[in-house]
N, C-alpha and C positions, 0 to 999 in steps of 0.2 A: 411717574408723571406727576411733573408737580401741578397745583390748584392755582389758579389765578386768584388777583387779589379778591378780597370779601370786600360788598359793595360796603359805598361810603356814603351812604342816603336810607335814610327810610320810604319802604317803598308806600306806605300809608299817606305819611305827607307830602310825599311826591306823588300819589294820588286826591289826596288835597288842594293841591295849589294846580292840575291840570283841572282838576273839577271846576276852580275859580277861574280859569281863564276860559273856559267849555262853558260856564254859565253868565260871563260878562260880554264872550263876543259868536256864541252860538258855533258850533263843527265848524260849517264851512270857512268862517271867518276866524276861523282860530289860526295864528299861523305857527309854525313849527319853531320857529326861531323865536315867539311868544311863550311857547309853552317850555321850551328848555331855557329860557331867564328865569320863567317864575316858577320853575321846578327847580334849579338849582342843577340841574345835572347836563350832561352832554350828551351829544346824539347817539353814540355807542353804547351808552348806557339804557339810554330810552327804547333803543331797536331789543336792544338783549332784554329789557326787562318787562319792557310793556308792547313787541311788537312796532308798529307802525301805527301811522294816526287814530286809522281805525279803530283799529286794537287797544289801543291808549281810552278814545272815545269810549270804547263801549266798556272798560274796567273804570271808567273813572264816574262815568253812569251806575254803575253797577253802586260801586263803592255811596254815589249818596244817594241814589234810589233806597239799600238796604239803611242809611242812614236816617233817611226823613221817613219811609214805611214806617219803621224801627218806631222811631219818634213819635208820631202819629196814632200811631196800634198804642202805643203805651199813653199817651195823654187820654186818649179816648175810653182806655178800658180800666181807668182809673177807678179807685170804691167812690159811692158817691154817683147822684141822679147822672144819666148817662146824657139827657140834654146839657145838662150845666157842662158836662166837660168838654161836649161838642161845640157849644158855645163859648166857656173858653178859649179851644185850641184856635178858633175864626177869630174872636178879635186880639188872639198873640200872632198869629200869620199877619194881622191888617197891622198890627203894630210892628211888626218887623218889616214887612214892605212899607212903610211907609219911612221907613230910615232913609236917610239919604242918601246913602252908598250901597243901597239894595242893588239885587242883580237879576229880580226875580227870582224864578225856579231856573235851576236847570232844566227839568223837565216842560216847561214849558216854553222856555227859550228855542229850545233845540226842537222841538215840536215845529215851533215858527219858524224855524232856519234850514234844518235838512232839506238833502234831495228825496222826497217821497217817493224815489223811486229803490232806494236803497232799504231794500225788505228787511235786511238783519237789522238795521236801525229803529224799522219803526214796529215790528215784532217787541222787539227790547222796549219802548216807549209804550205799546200797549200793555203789555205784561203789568207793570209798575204803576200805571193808569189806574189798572184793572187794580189792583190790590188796596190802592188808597177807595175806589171807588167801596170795593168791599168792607174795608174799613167802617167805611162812612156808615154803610147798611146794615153790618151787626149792628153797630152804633143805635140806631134808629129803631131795627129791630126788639133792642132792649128799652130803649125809650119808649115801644110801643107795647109793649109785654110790662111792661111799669105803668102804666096810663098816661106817660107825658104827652104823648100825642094817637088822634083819635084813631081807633080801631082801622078807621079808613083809609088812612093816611096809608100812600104806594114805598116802604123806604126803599126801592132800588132808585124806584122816580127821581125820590130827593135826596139823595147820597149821588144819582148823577149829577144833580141841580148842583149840591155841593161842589164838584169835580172839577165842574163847568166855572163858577162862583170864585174855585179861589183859585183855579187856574189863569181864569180873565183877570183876577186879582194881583198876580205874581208879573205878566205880562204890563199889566198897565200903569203899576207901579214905578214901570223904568223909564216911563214919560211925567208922568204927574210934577204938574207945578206943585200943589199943595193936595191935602188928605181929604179932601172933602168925601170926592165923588168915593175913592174907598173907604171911610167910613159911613157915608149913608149905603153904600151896597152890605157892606157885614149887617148893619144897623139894620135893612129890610129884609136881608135873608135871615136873621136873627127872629124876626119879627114873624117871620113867614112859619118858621118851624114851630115858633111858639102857639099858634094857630092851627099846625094841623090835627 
């Protein structure tokens, strides 16, 4: 039996470029014939390699949920005061949203756009919630075990506040006339941690 032919795509950056059209026009509005232009490849290839929509959606989540986690866990657990890096990582998010061909998060695009009734979807989006949120709270937690912020301070509290902060951050960015309103929001929650 012979082997058919060996794909002629990478399937990485054909999880790349579906992830870009899933973060510029959310699931539901993604349309099929969108996503096999800006992936490069045909429908027979998409069914054989990545399933159907769904199945597309949720690898292509996967692929930069494990990216931006990834991302994130590592800016934040850099050597070096654990506040300062936490405060970097908020005003390079504010300064990538605030480009003009931002797209938001995917994760928070699709947050906004799903059928909430579709469990495997929003299992999958809480997972990946859940892990940035964690992030945030070792993050904090070491900032508080350092003395940058006061014994008192709750970091689940405000590792959610964060969640919360730069998830409204990533959504709001794809309306903004100009930076303001997202740089005085990094600028108060900057201000806020630096206080607790």
């Amino acid at each position: 039996m012979t082997r058919g032919p060996s794909k002629q795509f990478d399937t990485e950056v054909a999880l790349t470029k579906a992830m870009e059209v899933f973060a510029a026009h959310g699931y539901e509005a993604a349309s099929l014939s969108q996503l096999l232009k800006h992936m490069g490849i045909g429908k027979k290839s998409l069914y054989d390699t990545f399933g159907n929509k769904q199945s597309l959606f949720l690898k292509a989540l996967d692929h930069y949920a494990q990216t931006t986690v990834r991302t994130v866990r590592k800016r934040l657990s850099a050597d070096g005061s654990p506040l300062e890096n936490l405060t970097f990582l908020l005003k390079d998010l504010q300064q990538m949203h605030s480009q003009p061909d931002s797209c938001g998060c995917m994760l928070g695009t699709n947050i906004a756009d799903f059928d909430t009734s579709d469990e495997e979807i929003a299992t999958v989006m809480r997972t990946y919630s859940k892990q940035i949120e964690d992030a945030f709270t070792a993050t904090l937690v070491r900032a508080q075990a350092e003395g940058e912020i006061t014994p008192s301070a709750q970091p689940r509290a405000l590792a959610r506040m964060l969640l919360c902060t730069t998830q409204g951050l990533a959504l709001l960015s794809r309306i903004m006339d100009d930076n303001t309103v997202l740089e005085e929001a990094i600028a108060a929650t900057i201000e806020l941690l630096d206080k607790s």
